[in-house]
CHARMM internal coordinates of N, CA and C (Angstrom, degrees):
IC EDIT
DIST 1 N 1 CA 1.4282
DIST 1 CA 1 C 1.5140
ANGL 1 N 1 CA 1 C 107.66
DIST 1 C 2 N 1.5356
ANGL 1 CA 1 C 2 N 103.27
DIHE 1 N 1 CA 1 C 2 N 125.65
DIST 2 N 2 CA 2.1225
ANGL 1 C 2 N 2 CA 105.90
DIHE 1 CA 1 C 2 N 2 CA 166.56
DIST 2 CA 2 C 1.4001
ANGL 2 N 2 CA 2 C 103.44
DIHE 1 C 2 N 2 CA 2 C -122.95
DIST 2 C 3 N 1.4175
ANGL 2 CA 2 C 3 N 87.84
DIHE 2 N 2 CA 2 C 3 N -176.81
DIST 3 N 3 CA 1.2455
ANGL 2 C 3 N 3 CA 97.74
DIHE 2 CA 2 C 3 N 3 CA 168.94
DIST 3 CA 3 C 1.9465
ANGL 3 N 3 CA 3 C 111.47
DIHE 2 C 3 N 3 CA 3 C -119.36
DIST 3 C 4 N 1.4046
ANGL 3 CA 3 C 4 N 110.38
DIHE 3 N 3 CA 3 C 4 N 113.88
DIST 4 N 4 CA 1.8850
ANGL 3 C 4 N 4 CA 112.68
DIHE 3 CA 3 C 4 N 4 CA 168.89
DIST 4 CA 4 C 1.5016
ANGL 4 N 4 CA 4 C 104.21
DIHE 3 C 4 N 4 CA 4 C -17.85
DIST 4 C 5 N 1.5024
ANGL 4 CA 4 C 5 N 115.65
DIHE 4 N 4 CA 4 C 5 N -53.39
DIST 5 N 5 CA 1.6093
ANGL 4 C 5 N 5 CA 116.99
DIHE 4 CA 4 C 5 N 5 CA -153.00
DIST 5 CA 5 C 1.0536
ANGL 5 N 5 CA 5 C 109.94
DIHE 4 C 5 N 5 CA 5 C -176.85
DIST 5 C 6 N 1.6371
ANGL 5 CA 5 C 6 N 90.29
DIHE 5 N 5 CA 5 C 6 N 142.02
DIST 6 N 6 CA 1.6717
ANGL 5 C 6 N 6 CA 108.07
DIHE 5 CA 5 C 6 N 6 CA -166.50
DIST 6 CA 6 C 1.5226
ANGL 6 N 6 CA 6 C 128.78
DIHE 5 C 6 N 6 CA 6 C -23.17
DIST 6 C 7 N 1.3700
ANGL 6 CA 6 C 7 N 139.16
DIHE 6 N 6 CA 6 C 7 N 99.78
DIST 7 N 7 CA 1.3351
ANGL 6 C 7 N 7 CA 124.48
DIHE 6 CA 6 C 7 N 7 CA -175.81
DIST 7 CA 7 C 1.3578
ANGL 7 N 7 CA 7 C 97.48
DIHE 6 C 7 N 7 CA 7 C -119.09
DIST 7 C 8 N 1.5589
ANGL 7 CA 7 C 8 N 113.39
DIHE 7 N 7 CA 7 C 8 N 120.06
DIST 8 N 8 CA 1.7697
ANGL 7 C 8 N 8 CA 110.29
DIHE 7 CA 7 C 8 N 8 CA -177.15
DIST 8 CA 8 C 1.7186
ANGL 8 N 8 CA 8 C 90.07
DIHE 7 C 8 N 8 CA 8 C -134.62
DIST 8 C 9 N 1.7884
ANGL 8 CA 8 C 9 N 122.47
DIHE 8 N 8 CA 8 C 9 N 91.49
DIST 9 N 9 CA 1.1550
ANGL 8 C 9 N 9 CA 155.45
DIHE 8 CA 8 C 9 N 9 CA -171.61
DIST 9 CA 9 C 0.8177
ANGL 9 N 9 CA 9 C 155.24
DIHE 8 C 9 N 9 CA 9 C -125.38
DIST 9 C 10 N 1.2883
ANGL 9 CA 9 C 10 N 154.02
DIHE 9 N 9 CA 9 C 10 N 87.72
DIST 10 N 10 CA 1.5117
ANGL 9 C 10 N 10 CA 132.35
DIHE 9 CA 9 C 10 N 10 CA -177.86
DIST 10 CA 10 C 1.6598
ANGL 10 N 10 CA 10 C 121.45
DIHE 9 C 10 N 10 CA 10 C -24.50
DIST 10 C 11 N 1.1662
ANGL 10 CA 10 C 11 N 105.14
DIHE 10 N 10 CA 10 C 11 N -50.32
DIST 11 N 11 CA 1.8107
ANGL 10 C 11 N 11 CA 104.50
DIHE 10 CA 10 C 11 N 11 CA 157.26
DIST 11 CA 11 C 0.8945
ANGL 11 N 11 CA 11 C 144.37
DIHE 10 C 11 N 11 CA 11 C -52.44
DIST 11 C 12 N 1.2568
ANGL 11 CA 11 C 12 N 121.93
DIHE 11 N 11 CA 11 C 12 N -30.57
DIST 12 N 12 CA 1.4495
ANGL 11 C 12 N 12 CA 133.19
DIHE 11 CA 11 C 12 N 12 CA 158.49
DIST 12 CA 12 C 1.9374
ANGL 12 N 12 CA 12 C 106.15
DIHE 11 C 12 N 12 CA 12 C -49.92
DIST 12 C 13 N 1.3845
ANGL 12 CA 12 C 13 N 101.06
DIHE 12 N 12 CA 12 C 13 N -55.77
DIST 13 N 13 CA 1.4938
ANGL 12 C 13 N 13 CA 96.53
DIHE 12 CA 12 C 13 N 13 CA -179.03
DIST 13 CA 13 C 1.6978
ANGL 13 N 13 CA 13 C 126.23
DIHE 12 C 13 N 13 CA 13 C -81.55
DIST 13 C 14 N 1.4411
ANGL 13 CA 13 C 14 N 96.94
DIHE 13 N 13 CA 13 C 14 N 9.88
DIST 14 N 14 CA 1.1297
ANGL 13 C 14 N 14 CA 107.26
DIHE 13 CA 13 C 14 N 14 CA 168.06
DIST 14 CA 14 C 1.9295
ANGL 14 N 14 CA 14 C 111.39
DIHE 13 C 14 N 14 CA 14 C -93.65
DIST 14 C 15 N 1.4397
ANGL 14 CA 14 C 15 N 101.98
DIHE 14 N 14 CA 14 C 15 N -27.52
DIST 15 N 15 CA 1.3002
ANGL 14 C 15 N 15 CA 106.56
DIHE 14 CA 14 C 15 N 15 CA 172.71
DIST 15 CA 15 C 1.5013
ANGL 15 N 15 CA 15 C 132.03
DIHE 14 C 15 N 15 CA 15 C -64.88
DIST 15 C 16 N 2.0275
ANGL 15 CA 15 C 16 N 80.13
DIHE 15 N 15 CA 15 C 16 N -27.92
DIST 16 N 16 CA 1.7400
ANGL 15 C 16 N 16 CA 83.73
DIHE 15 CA 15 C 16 N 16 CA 174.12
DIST 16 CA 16 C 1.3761
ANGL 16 N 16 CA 16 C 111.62
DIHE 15 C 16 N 16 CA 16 C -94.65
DIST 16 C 17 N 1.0546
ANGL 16 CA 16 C 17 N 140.29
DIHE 16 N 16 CA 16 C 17 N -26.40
DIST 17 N 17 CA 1.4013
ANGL 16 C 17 N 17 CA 139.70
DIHE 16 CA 16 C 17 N 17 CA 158.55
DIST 17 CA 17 C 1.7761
ANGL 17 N 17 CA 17 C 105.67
DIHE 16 C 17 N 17 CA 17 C -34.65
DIST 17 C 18 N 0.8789
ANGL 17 CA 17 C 18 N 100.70
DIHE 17 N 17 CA 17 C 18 N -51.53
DIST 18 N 18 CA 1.4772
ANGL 17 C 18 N 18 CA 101.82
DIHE 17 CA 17 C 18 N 18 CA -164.03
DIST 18 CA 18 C 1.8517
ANGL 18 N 18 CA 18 C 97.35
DIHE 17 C 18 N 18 CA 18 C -70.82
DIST 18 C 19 N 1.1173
ANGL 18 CA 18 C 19 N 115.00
DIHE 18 N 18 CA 18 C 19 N -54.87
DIST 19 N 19 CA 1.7931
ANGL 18 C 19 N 19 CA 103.74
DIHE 18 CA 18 C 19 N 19 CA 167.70
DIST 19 CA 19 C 0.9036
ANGL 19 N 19 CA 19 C 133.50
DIHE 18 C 19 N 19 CA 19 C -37.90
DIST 19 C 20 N 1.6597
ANGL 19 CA 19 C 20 N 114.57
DIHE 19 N 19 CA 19 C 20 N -50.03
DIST 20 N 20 CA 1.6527
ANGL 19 C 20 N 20 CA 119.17
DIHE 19 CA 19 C 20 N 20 CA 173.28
DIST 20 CA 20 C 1.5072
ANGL 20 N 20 CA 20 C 114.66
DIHE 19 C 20 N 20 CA 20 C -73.17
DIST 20 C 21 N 1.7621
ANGL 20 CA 20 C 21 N 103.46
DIHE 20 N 20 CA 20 C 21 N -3.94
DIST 21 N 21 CA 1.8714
ANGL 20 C 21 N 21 CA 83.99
DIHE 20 CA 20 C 21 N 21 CA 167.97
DIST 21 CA 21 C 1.2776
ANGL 21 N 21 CA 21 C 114.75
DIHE 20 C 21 N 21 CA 21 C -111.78
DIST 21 C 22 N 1.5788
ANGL 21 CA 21 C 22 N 111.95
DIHE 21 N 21 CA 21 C 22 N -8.18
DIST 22 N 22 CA 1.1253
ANGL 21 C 22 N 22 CA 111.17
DIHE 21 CA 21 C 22 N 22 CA 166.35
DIST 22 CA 22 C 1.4781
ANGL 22 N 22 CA 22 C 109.65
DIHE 21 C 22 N 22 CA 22 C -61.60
DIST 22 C 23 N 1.2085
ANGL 22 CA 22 C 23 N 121.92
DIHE 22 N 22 CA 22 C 23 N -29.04
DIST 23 N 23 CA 2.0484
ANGL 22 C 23 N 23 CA 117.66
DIHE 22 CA 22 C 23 N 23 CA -155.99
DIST 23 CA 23 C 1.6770
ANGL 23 N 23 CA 23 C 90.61
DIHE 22 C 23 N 23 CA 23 C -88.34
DIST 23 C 24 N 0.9853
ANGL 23 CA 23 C 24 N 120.66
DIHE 23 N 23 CA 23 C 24 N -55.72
DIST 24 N 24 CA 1.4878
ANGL 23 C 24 N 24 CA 142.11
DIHE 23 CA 23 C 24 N 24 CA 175.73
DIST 24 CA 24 C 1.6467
ANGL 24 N 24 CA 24 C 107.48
DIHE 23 C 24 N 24 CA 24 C 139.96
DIST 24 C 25 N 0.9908
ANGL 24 CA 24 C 25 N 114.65
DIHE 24 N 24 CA 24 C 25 N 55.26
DIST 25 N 25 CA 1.8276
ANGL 24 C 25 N 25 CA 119.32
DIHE 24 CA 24 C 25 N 25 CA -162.10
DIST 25 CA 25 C 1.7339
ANGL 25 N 25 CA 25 C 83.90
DIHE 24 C 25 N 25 CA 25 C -105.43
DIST 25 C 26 N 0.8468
ANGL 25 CA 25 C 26 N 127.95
DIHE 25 N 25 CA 25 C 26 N -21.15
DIST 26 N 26 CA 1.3146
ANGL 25 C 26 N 26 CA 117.70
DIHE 25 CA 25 C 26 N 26 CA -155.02
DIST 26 CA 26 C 1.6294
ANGL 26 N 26 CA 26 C 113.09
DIHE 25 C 26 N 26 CA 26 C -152.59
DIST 26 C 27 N 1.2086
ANGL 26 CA 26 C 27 N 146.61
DIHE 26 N 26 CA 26 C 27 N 92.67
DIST 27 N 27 CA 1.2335
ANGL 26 C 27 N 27 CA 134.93
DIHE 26 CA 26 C 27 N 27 CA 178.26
DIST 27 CA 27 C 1.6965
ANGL 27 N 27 CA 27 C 107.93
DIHE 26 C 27 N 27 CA 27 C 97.11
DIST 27 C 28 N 0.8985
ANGL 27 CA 27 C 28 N 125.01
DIHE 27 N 27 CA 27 C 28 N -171.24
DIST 28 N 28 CA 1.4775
ANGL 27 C 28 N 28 CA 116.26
DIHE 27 CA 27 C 28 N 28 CA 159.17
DIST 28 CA 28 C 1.8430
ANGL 28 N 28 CA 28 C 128.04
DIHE 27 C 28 N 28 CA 28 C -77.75
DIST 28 C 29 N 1.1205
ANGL 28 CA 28 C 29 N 90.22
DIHE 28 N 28 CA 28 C 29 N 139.43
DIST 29 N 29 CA 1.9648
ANGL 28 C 29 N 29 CA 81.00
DIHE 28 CA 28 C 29 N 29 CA 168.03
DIST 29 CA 29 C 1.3212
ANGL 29 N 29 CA 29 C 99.99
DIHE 28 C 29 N 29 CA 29 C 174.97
DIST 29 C 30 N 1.4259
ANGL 29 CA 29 C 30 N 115.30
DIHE 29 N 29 CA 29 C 30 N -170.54
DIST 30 N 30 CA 1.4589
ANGL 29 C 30 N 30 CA 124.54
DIHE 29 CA 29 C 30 N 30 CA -146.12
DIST 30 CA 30 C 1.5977
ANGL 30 N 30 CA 30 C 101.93
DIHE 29 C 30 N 30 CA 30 C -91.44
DIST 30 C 31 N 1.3296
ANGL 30 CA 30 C 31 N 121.22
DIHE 30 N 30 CA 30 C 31 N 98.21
DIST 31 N 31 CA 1.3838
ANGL 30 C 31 N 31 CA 118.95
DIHE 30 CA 30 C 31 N 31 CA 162.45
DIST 31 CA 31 C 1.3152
ANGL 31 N 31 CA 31 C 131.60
DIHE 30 C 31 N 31 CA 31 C -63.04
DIST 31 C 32 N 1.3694
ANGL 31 CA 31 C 32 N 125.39
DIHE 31 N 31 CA 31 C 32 N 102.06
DIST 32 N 32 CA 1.8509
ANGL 31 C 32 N 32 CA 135.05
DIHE 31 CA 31 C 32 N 32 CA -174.98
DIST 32 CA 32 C 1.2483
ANGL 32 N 32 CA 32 C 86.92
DIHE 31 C 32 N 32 CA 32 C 121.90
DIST 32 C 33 N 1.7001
ANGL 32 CA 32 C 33 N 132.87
DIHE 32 N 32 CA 32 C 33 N 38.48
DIST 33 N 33 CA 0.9571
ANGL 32 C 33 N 33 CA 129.39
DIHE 32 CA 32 C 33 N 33 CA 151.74
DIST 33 CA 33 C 1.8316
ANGL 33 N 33 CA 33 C 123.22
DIHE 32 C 33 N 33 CA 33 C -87.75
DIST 33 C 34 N 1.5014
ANGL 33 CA 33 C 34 N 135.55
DIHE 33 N 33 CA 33 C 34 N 118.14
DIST 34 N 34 CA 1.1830
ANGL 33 C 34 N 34 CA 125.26
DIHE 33 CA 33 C 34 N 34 CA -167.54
DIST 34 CA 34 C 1.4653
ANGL 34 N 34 CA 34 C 98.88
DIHE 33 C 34 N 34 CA 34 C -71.89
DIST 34 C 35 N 1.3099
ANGL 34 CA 34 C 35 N 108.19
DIHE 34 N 34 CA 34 C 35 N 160.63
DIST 35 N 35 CA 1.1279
ANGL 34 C 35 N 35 CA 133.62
DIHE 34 CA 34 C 35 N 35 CA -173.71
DIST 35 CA 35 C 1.8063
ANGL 35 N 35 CA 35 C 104.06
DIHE 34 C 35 N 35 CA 35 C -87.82
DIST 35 C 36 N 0.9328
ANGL 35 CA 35 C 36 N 159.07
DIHE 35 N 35 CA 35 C 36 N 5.90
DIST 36 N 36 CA 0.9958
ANGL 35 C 36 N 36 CA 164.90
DIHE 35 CA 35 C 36 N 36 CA -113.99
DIST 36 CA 36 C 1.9780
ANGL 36 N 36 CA 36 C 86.73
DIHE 35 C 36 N 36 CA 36 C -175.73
DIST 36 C 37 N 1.0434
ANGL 36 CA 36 C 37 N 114.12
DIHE 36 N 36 CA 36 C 37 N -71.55
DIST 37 N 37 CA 1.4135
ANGL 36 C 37 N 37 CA 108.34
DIHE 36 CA 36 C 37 N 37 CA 168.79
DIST 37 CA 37 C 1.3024
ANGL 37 N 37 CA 37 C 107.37
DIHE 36 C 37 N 37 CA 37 C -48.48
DIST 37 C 38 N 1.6475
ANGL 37 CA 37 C 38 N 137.98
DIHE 37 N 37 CA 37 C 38 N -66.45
DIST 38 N 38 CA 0.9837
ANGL 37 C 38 N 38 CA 136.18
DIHE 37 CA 37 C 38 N 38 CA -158.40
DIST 38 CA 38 C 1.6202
ANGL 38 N 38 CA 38 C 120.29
DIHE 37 C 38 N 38 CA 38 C -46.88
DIST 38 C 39 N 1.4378
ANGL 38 CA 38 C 39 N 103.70
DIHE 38 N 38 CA 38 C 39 N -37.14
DIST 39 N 39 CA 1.3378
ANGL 38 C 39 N 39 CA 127.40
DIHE 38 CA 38 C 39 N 39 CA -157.69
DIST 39 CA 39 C 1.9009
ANGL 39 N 39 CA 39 C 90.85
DIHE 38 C 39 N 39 CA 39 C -77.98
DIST 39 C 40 N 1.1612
ANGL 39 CA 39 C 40 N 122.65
DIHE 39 N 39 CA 39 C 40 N -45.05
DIST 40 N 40 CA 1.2664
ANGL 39 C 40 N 40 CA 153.16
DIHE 39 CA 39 C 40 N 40 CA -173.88
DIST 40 CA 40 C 1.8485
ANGL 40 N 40 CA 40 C 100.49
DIHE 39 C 40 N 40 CA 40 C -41.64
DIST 40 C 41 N 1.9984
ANGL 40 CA 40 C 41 N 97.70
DIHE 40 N 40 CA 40 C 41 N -82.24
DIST 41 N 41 CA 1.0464
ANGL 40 C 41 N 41 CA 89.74
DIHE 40 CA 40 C 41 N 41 CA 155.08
DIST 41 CA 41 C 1.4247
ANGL 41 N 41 CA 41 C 143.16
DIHE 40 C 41 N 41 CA 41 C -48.28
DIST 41 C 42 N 1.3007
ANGL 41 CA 41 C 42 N 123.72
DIHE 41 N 41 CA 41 C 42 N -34.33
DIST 42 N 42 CA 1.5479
ANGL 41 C 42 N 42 CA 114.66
DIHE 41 CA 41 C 42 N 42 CA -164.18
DIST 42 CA 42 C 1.3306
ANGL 42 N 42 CA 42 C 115.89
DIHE 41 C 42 N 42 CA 42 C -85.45
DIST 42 C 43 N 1.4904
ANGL 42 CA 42 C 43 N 116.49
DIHE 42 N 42 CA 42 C 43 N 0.85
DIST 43 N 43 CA 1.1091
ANGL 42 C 43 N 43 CA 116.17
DIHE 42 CA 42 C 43 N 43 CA 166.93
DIST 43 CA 43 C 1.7657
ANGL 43 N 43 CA 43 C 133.66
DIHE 42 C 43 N 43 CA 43 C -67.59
DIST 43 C 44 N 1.1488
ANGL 43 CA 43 C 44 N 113.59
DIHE 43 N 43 CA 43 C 44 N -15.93
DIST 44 N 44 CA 1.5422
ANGL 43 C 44 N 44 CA 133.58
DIHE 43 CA 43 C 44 N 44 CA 154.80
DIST 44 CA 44 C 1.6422
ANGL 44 N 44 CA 44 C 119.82
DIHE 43 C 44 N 44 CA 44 C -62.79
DIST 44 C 45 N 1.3402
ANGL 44 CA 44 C 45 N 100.31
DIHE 44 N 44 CA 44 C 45 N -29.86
DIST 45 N 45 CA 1.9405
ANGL 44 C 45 N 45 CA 99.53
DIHE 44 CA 44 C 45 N 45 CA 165.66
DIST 45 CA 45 C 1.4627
ANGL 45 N 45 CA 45 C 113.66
DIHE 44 C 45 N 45 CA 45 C -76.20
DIST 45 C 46 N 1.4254
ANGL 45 CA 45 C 46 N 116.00
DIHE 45 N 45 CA 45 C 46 N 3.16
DIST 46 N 46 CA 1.9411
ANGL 45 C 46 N 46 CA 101.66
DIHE 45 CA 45 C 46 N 46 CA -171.69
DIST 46 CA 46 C 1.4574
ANGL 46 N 46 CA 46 C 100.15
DIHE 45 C 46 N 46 CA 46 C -83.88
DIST 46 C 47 N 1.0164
ANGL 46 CA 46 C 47 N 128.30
DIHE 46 N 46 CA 46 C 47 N -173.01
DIST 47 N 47 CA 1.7528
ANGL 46 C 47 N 47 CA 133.08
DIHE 46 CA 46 C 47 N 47 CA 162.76
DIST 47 CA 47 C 1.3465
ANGL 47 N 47 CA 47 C 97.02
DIHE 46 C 47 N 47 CA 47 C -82.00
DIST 47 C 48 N 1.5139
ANGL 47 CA 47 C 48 N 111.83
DIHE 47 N 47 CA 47 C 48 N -59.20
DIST 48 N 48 CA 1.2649
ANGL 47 C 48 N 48 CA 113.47
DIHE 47 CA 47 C 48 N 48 CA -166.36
DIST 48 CA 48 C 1.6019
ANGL 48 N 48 CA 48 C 113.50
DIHE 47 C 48 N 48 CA 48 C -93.08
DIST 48 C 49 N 0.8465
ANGL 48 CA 48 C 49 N 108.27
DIHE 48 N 48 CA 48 C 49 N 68.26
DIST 49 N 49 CA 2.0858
ANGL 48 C 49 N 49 CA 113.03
DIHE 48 CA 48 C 49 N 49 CA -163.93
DIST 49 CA 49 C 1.8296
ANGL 49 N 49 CA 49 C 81.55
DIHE 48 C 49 N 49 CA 49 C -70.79
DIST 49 C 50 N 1.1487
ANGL 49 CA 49 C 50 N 163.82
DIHE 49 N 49 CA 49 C 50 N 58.24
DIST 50 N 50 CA 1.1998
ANGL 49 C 50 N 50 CA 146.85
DIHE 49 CA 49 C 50 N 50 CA 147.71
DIST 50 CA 50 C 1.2919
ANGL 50 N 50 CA 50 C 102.07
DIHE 49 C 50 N 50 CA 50 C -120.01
DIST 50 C 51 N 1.8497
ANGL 50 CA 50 C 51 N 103.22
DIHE 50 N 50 CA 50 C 51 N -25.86
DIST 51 N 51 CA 1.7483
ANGL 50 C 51 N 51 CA 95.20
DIHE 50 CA 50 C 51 N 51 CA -164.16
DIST 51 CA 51 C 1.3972
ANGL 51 N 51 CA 51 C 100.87
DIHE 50 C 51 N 51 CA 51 C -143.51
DIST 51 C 52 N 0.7473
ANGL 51 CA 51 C 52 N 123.39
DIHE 51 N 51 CA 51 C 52 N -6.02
DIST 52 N 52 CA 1.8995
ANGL 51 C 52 N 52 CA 123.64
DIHE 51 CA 51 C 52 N 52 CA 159.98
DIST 52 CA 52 C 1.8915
ANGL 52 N 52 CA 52 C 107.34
DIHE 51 C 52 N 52 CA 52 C -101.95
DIST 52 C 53 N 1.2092
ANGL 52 CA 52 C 53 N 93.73
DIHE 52 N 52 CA 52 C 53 N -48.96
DIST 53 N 53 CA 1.8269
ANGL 52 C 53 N 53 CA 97.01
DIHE 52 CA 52 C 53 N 53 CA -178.41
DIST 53 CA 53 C 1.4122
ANGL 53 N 53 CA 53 C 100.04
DIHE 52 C 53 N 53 CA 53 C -49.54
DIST 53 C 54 N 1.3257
ANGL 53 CA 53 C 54 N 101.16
DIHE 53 N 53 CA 53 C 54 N -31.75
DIST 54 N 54 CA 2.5969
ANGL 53 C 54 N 54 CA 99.50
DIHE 53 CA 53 C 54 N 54 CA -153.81
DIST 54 CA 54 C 1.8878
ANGL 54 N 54 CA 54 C 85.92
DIHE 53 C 54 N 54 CA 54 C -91.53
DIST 54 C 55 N 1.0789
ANGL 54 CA 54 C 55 N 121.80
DIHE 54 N 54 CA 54 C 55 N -10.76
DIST 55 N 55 CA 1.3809
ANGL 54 C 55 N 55 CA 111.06
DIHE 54 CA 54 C 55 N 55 CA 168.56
DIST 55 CA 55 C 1.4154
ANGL 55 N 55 CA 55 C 139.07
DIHE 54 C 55 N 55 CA 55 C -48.70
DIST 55 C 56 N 1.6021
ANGL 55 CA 55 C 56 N 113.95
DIHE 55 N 55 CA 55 C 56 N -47.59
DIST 56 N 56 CA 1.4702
ANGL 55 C 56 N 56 CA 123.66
DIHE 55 CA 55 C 56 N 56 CA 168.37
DIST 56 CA 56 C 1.3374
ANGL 56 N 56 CA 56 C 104.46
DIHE 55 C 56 N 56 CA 56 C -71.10
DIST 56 C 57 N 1.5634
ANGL 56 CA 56 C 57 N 115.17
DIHE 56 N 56 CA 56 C 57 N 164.78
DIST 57 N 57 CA 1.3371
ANGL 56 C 57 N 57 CA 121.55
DIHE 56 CA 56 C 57 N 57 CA 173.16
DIST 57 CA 57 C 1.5435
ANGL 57 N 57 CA 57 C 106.28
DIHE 56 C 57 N 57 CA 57 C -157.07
DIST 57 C 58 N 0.9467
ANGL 57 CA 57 C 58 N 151.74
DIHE 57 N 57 CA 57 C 58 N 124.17
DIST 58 N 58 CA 1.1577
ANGL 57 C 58 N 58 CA 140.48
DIHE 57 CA 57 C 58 N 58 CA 136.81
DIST 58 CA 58 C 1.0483
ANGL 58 N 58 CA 58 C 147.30
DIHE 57 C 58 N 58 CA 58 C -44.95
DIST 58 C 59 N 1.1935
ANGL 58 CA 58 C 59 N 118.50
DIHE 58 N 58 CA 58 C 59 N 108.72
DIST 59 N 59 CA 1.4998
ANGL 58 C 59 N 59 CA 121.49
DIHE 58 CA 58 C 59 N 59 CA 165.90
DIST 59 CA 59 C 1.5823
ANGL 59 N 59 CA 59 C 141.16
DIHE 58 C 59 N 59 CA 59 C -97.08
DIST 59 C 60 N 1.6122
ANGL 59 CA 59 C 60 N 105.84
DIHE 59 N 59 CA 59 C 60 N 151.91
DIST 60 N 60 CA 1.8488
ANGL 59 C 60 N 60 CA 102.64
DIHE 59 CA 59 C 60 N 60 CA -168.64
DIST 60 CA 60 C 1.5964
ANGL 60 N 60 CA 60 C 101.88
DIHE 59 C 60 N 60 CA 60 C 94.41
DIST 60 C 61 N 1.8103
ANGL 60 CA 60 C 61 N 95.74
DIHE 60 N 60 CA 60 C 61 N 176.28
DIST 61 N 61 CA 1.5857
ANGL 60 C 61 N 61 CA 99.06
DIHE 60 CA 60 C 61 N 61 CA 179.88
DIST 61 CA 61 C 1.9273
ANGL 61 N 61 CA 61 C 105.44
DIHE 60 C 61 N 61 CA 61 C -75.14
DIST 61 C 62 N 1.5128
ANGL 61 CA 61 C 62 N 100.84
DIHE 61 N 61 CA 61 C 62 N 133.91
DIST 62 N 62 CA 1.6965
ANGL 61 C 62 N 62 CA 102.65
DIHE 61 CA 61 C 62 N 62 CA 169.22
DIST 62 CA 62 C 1.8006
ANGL 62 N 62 CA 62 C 108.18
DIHE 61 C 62 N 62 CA 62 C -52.42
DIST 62 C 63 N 1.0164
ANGL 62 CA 62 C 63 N 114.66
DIHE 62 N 62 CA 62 C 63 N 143.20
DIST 63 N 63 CA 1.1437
ANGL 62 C 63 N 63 CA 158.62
DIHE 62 CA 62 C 63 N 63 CA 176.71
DIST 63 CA 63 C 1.7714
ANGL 63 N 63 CA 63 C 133.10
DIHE 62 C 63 N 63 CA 63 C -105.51
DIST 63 C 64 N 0.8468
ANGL 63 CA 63 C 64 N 131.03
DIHE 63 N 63 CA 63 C 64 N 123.09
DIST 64 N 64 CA 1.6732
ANGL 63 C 64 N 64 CA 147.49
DIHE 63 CA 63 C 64 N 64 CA -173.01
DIST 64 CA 64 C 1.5732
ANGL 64 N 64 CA 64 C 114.25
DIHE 63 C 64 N 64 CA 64 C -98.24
DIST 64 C 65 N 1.3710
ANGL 64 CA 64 C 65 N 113.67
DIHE 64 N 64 CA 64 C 65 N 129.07
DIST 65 N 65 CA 1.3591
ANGL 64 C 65 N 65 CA 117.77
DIHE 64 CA 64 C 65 N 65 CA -178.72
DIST 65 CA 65 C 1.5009
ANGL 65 N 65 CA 65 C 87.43
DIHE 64 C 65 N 65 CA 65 C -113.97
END
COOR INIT
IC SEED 1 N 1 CA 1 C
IC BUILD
């Protein structure tokens, strides 16, 4: 996982919060969730989900925690 472009934010760390609870890294959440999904969802928690959310991307085959 990167990021396209520079994001230095409170959103950004809202994006990652939201990954590690989507995977179950953090808080409760759905374990055998792909990461590629996860990332998917958490893009709806940024303020700016058009231009901080579309920042990360994943790369390679998705993967399951």
């Amino acid at each position: 996982m990167a990021n396209l472009w520079d994001v230095t934010d409170r959103d950004i760390d809202k994006f990652t919060q939201g990954v590690f609870e989507q995977l179950g890294l953090w808080g409760e959440g759905g374990a055998g969730t792909s990461v590629v999904t996860a990332v998917a969802r958490s893009r709806d928690v940024c303020k700016l989900k058009y231009l901080t959310g579309a920042a990360p991307v994943v790369y390679g085959i998705p993967y399951y925690l």
